[in-house]
N, C-alpha and C positions, 0 to 999 in steps of 0.2 A: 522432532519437528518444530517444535517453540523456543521461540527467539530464548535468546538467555540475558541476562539482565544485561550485562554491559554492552551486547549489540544494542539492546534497547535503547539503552540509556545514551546511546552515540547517536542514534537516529532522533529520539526526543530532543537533544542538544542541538541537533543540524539544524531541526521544520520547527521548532518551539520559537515561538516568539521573548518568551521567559522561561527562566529555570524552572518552575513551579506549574508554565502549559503542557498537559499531558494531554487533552480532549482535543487539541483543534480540529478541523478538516485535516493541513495538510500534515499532522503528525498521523493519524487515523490513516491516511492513505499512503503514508511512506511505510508504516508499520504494514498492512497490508499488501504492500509490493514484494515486501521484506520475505510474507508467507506462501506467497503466490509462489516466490522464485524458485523457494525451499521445493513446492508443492511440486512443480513442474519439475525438478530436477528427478525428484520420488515416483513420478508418472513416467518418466521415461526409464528409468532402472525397472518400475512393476506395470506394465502393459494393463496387467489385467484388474487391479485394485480400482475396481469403478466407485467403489465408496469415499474413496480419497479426493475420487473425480469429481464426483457431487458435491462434493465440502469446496475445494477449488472454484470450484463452477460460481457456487456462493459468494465466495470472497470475490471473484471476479465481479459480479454484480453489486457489490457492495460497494466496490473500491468506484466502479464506473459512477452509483449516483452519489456519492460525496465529491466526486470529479464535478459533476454536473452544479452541484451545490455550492462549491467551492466556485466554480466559474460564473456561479449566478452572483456572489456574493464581492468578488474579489476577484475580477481579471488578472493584474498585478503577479498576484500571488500563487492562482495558477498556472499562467505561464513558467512563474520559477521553479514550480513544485514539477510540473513535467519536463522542465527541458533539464532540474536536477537528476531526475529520475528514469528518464530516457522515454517515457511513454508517448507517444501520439497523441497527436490535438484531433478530436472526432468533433469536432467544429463545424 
């Protein structure tokens, strides 16, 4: 279920501002979409794994308020980071 370095390292490269940004908001929430997708694919093959569900559920909340913080901080940037990423603007 975890990314393996070179997806990583392609997604840090995309949302990085520098080679060297690993922390930002919109790296933190492409990583996150990255886990969520994985997650969702796993929930649908195992119906019943509700422990996976919860862990999801989590990221899912996580990924929403760095979304929120991200828009607080930088409009700009998160228009680019969702309409890169396909999410919806809850605006």
């Amino acid at each position: 279920m975890a990314l393996d370095k070179a997806k990583k390292a392609e997604i840090i490269g995309k949302f990085g501002s520098k080679e060297t940004d690993t922390g930002s908001p919109a790296i933190q929430i492409a990583l996150l979409s990255q886990r969520i997708e994985s997650l969702t694919a796993h929930l649908q093959r195992n119906v019943k794994d509700h422990s996976s569900k919860l862990g999801m559920l989590k990221l899912v909340g996580q990924r929403r308020r760095l979304l929120r913080y991200l828009r607080r901080r930088d409009i700009h940037k998160y228009a680019a980071v969702i309409k890169e990423l396909g999410l919806k603007d809850k605006a």
